[in-house]
OpenMM code with the backbone's topology and positions (N, CA, C; nanometers):
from openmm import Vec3, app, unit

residues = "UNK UNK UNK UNK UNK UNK UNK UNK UNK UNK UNK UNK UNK UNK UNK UNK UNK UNK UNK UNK UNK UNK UNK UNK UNK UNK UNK UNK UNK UNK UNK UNK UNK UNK UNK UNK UNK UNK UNK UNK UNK UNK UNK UNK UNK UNK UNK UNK UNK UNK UNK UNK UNK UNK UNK UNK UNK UNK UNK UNK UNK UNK UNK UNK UNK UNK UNK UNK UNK UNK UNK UNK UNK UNK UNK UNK UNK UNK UNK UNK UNK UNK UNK UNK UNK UNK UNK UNK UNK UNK UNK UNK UNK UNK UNK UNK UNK UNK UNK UNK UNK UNK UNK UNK UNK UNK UNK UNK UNK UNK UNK UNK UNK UNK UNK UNK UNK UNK UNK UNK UNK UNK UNK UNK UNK UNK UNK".split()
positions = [
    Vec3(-1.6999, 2.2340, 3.1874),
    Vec3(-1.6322, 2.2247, 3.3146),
    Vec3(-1.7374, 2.2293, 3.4255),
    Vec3(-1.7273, 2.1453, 3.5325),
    Vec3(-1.7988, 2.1320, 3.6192),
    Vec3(-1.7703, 2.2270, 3.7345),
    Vec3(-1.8912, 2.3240, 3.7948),
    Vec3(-1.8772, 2.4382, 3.8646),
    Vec3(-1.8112, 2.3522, 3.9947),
    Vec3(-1.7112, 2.4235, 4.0862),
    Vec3(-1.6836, 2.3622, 4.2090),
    Vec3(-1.6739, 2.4350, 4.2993),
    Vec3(-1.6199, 2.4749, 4.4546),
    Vec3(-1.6115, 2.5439, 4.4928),
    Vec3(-1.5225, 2.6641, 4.4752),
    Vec3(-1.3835, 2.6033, 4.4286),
    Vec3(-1.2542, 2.6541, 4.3711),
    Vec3(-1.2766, 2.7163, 4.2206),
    Vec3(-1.3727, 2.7137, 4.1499),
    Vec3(-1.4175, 2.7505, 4.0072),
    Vec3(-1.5595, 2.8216, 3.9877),
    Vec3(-1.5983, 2.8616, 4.1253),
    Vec3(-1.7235, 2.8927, 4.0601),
    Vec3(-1.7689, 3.0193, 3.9946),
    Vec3(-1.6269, 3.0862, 4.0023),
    Vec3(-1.6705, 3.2008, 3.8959),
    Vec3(-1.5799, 3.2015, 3.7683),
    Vec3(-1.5854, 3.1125, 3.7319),
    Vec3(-1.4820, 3.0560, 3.6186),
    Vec3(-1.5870, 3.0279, 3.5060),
    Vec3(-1.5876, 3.0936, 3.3938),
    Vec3(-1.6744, 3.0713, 3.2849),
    Vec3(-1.6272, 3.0591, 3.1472),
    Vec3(-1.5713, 2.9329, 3.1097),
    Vec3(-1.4884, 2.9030, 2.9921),
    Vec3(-1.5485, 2.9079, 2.8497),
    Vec3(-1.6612, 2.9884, 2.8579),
    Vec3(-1.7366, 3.0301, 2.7969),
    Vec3(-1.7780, 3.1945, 2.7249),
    Vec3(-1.7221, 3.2513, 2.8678),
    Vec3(-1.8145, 3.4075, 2.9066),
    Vec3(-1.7265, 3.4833, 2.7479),
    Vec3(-1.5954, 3.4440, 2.7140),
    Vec3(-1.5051, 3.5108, 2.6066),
    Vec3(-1.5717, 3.5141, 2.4929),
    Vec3(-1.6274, 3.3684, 2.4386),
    Vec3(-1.7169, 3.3689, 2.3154),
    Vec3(-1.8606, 3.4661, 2.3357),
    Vec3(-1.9106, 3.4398, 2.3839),
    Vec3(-2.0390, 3.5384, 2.4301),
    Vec3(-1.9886, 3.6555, 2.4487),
    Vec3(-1.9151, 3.7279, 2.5299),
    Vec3(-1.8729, 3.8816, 2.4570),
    Vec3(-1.8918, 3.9312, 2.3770),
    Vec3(-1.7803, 3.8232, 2.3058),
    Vec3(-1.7335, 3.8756, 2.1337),
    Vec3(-1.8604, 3.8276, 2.0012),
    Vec3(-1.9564, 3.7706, 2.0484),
    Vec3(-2.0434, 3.7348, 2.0138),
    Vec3(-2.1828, 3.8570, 2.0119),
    Vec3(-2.1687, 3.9234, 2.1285),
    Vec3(-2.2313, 4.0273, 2.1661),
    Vec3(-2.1907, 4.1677, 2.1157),
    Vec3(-2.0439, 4.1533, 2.1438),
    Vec3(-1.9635, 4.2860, 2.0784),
    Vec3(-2.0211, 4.3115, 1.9494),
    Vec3(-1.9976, 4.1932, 1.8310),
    Vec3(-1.9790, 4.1997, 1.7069),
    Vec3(-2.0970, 4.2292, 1.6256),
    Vec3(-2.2250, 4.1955, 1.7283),
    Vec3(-2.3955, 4.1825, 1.6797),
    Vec3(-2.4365, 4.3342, 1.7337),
    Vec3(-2.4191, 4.3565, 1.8281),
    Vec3(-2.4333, 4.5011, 1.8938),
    Vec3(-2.3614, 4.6646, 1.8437),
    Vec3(-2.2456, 4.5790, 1.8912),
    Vec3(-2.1593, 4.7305, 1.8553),
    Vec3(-2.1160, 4.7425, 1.6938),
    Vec3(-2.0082, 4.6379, 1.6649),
    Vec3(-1.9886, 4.6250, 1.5580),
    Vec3(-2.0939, 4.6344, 1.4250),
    Vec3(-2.1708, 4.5648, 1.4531),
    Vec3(-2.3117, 4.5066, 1.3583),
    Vec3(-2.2428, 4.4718, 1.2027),
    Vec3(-2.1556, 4.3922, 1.1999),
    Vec3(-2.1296, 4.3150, 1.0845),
    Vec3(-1.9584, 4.4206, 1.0087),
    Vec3(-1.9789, 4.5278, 1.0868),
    Vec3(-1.8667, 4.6511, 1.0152),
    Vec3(-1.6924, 4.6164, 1.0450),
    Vec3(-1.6457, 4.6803, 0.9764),
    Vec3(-1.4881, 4.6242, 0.9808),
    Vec3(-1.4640, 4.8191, 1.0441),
    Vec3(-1.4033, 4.7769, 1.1622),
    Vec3(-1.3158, 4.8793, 1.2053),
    Vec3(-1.1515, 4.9058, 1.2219),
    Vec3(-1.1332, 4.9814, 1.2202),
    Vec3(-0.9486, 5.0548, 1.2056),
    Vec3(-0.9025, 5.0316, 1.3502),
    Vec3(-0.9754, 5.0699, 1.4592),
    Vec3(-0.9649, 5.0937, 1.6444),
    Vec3(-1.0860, 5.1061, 1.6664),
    Vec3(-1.1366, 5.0660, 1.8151),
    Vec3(-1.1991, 5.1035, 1.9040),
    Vec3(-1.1322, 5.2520, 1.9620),
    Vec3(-1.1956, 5.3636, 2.0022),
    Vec3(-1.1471, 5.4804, 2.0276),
    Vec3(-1.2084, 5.4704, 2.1823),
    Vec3(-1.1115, 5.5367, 2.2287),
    Vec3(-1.1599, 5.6107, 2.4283),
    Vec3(-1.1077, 5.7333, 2.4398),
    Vec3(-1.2150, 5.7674, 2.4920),
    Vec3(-1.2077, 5.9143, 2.5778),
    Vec3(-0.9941, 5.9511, 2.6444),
    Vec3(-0.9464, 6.0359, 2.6124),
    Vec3(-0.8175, 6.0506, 2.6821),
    Vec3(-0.8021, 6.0138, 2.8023),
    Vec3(-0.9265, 6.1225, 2.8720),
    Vec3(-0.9123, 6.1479, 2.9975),
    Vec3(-1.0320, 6.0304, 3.0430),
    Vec3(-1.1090, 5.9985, 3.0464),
    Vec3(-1.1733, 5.9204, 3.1492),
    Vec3(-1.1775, 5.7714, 3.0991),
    Vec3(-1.0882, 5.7368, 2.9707),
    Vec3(-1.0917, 5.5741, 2.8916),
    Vec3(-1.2363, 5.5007, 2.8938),
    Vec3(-1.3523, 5.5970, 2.8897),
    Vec3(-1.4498, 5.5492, 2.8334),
    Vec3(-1.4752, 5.5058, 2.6690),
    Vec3(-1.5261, 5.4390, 2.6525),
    Vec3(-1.4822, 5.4035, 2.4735),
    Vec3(-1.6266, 5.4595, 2.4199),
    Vec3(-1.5515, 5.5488, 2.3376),
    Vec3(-1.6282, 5.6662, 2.2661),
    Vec3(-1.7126, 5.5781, 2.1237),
    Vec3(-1.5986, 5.4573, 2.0591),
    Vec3(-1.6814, 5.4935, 1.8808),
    Vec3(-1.5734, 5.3502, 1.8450),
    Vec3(-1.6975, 5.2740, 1.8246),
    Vec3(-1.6409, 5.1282, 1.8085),
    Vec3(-1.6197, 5.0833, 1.6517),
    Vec3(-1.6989, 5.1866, 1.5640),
    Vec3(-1.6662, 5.1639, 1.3948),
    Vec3(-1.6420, 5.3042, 1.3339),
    Vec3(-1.4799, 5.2686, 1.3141),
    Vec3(-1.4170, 5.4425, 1.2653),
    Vec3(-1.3150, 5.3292, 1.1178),
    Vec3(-1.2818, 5.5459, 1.0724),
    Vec3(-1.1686, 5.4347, 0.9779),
    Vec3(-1.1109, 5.5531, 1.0031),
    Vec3(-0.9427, 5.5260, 1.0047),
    Vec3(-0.8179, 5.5109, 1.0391),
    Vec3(-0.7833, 5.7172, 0.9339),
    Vec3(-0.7776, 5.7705, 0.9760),
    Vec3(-0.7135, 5.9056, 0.8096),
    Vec3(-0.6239, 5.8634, 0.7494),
    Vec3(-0.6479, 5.8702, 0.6556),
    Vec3(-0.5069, 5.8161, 0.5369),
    Vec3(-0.3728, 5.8826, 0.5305),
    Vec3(-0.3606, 5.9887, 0.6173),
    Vec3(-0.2171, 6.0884, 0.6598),
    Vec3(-0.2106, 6.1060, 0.8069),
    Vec3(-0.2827, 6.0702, 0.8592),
    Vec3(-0.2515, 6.1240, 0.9763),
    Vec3(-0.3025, 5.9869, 1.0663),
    Vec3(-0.2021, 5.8893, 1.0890),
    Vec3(-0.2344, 5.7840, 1.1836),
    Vec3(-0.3222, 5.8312, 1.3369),
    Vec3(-0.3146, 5.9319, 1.3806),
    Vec3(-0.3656, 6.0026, 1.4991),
    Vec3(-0.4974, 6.0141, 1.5287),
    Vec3(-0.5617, 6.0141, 1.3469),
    Vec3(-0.7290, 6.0745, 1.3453),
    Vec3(-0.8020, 5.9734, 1.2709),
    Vec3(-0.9087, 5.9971, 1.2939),
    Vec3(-1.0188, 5.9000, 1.2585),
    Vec3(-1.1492, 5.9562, 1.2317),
    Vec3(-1.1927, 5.9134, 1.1111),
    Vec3(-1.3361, 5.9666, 1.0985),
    Vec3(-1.4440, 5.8156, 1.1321),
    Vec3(-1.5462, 5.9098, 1.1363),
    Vec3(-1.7069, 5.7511, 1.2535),
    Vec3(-1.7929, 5.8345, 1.1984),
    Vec3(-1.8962, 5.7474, 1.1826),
    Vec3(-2.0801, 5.7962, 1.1689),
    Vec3(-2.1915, 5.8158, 1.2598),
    Vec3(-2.0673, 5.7307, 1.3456),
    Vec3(-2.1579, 5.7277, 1.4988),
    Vec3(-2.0877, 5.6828, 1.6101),
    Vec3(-2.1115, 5.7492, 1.7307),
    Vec3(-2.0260, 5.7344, 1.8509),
    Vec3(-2.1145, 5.7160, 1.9895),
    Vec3(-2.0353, 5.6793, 2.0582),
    Vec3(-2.1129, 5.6562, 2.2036),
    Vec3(-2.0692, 5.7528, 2.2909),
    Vec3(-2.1610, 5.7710, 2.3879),
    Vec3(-2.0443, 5.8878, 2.5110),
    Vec3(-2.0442, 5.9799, 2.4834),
    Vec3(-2.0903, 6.0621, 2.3253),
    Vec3(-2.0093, 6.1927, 2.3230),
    Vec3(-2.1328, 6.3102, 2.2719),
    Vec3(-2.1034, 6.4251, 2.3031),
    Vec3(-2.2241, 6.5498, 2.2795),
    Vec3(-2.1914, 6.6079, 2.1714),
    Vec3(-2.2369, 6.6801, 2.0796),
    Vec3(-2.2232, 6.7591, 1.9767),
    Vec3(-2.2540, 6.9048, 2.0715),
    Vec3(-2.1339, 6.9854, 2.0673),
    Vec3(-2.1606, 7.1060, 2.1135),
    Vec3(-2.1679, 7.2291, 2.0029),
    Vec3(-2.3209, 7.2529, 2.0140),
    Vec3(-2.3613, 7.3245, 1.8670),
    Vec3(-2.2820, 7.4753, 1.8643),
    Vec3(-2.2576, 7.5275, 2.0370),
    Vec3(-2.2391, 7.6298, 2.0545),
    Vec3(-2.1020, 7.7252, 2.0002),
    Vec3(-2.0400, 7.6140, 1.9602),
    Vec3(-1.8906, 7.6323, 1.9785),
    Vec3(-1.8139, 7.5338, 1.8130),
    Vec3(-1.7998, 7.6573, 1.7704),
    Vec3(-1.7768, 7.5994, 1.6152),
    Vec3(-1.6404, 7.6800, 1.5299),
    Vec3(-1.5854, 7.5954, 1.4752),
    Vec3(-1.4440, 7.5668, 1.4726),
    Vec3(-1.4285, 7.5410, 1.2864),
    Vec3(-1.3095, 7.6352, 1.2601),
    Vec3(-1.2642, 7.6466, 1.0727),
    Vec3(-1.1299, 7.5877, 1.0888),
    Vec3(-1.1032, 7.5531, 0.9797),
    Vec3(-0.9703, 7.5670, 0.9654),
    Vec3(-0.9221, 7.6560, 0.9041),
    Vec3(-0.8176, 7.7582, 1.0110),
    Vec3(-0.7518, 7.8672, 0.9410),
    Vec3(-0.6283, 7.8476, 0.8606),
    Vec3(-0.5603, 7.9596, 0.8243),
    Vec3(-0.4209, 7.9447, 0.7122),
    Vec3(-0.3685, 7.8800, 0.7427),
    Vec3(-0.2869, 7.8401, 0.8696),
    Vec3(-0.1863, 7.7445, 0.9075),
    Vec3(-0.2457, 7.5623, 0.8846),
    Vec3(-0.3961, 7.5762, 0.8626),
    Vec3(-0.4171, 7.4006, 0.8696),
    Vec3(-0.5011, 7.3754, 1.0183),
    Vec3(-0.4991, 7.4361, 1.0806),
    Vec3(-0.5341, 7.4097, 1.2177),
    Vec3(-0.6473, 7.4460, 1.2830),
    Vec3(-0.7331, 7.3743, 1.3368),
    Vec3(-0.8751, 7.4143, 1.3953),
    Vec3(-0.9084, 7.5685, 1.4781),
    Vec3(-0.9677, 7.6184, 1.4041),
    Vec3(-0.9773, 7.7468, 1.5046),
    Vec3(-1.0909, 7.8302, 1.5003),
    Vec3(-1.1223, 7.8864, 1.6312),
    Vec3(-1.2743, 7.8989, 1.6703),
    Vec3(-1.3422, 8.0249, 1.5367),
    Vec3(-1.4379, 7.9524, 1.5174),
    Vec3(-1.4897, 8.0737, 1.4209),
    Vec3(-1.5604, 8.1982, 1.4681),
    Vec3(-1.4666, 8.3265, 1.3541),
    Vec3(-1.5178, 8.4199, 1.4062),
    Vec3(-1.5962, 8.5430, 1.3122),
    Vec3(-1.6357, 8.6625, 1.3399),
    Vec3(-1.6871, 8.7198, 1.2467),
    Vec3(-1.5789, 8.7519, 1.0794),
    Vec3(-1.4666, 8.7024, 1.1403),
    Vec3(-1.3927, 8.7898, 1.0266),
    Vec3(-1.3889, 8.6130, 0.9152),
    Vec3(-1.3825, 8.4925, 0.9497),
    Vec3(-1.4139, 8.3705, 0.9035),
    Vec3(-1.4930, 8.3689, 0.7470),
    Vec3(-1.4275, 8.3527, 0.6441),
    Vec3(-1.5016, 8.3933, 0.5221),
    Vec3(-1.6332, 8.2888, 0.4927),
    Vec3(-1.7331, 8.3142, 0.4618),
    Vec3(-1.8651, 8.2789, 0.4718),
    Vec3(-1.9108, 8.1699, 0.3682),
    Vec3(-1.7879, 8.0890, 0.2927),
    Vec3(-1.7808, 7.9463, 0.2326),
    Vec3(-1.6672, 7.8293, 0.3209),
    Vec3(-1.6111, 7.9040, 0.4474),
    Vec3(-1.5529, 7.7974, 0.5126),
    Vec3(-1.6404, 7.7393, 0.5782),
    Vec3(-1.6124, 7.5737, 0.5530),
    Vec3(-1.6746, 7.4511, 0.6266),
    Vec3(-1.6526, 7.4550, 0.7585),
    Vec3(-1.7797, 7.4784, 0.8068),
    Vec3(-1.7878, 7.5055, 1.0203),
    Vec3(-1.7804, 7.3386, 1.0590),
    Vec3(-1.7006, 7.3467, 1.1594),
    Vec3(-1.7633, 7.2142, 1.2594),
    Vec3(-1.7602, 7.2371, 1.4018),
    Vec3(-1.8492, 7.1744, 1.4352),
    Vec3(-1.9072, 7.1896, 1.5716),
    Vec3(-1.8114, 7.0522, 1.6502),
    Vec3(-1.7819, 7.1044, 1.8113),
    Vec3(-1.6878, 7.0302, 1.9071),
    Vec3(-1.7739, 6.9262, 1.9346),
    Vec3(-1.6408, 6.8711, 1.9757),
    Vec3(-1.7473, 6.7225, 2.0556),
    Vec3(-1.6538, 6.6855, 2.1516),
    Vec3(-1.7684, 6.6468, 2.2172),
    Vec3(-1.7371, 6.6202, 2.3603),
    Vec3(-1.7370, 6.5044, 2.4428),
    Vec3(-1.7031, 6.4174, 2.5292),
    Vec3(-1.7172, 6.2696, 2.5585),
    Vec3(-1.7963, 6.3698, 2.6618),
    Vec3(-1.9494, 6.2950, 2.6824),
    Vec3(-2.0191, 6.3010, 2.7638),
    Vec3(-2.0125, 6.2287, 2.9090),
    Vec3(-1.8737, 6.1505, 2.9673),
    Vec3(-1.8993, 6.1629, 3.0640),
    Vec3(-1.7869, 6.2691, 3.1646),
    Vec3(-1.7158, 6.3252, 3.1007),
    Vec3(-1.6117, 6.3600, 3.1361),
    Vec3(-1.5952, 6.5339, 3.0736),
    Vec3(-1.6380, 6.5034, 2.9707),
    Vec3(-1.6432, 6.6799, 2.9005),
    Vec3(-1.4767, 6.6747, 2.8295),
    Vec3(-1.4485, 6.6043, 2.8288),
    Vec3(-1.2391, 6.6448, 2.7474),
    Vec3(-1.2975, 6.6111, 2.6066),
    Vec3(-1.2145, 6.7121, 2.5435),
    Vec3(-1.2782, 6.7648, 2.3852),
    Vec3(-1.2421, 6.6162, 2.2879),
    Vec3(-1.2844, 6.5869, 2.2243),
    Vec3(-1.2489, 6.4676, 2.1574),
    Vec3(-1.2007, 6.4594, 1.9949),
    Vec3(-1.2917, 6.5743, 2.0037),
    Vec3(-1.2716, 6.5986, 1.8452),
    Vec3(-1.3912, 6.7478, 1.7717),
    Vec3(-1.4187, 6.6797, 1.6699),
    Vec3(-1.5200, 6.7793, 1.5719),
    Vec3(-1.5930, 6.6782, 1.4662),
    Vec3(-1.7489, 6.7711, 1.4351),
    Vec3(-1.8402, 6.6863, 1.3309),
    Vec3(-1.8614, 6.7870, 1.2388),
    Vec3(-1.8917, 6.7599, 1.1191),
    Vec3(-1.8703, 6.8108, 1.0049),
    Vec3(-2.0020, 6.8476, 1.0144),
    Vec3(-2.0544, 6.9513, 0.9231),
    Vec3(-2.2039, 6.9374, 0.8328),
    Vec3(-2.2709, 6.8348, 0.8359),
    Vec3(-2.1991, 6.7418, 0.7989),
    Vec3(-2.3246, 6.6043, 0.7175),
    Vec3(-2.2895, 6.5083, 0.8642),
    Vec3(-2.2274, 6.5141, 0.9734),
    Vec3(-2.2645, 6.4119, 1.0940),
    Vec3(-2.1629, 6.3628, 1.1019),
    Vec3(-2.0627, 6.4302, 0.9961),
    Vec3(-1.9523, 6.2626, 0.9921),
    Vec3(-1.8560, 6.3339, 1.1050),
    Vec3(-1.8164, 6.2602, 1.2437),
    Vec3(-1.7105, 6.2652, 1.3228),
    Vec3(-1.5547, 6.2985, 1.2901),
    Vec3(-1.4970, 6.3610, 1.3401),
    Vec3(-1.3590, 6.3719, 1.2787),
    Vec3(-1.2868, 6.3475, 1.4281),
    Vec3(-1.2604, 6.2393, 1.4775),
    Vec3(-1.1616, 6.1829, 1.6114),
    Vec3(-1.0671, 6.1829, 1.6793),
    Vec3(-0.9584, 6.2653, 1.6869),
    Vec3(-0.8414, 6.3305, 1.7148),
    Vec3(-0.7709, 6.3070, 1.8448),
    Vec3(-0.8587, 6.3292, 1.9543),
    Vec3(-0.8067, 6.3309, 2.0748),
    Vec3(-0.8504, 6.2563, 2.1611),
    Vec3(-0.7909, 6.1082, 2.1234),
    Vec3(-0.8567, 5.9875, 2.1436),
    Vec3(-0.7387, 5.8568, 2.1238),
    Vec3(-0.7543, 5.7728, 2.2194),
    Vec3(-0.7050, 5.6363, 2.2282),
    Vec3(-0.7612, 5.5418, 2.1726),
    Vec3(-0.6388, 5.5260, 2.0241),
    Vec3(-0.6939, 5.3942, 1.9969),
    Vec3(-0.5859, 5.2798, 2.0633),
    Vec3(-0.7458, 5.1481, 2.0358),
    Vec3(-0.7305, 5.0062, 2.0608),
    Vec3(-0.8063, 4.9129, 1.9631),
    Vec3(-0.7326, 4.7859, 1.9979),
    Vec3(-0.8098, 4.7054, 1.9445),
    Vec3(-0.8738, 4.6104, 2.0346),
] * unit.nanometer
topology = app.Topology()
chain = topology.addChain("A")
for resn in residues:
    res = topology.addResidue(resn, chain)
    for name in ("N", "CA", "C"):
        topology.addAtom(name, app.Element.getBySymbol(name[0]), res)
């Protein structure tokens, strides 16, 4: 298409190059479940996750954008199933994970395991 005055920011092009960029960059060849964002500030946290097999809500990733590992602040799951801050009384073979945080905004996003792997919870997916 020929640029005109009425078109000149018209690029019938710019869509392929995105997704061209997206897929080499972010993606890098991987099949994802959602793109995830931050709740509160819809920054997009973690572009290759897969989906929990019970719980449509959560998502585990290997790697994320945007977000802090907060070492300080570390979290069991107690009797009921449910994340909760660890404390001295916490028996000393429960699996700790440390919070995470979307770094531009600070709203909790989720938790990382031992071995790095993300666990995604409080988060918008898209595709």
């Amino acid at each position: 298409m020929e640029k005109t005055a009425e078109n000149y920011m018209y690029d019938d092009q710019a869509d392929e190059r995105d997704a061209a960029w997206a897929e080499s960059e972010l993606l890098k060849g991987s099949r994802s479940d959602a793109v995830l964002s931050c709740p509160q500030c819809l920054v997009q946290i973690c572009f290759v996750c897969q989906r929990h097999a019970r719980f449509a809500d959560q998502f585990r990733a290997l790697a994320t954008k945007h977000c802090e590992i907060r070492e300080e602040e570390l979290f069991v799951y107690g009797p009921s199933g449910l994340l909760e801050p660890k404390t001295e009384a916490t028996p000393k073979h429960a699996e700790v994970f440390r919070l995470v945080e979307c770094s531009k905004c600070q709203a909790r996003v989720g938790v990382a395991d031992a071995d790095g792997v993300y666990h995604l919870f409080n988060v918008v997916a898209g595709m």
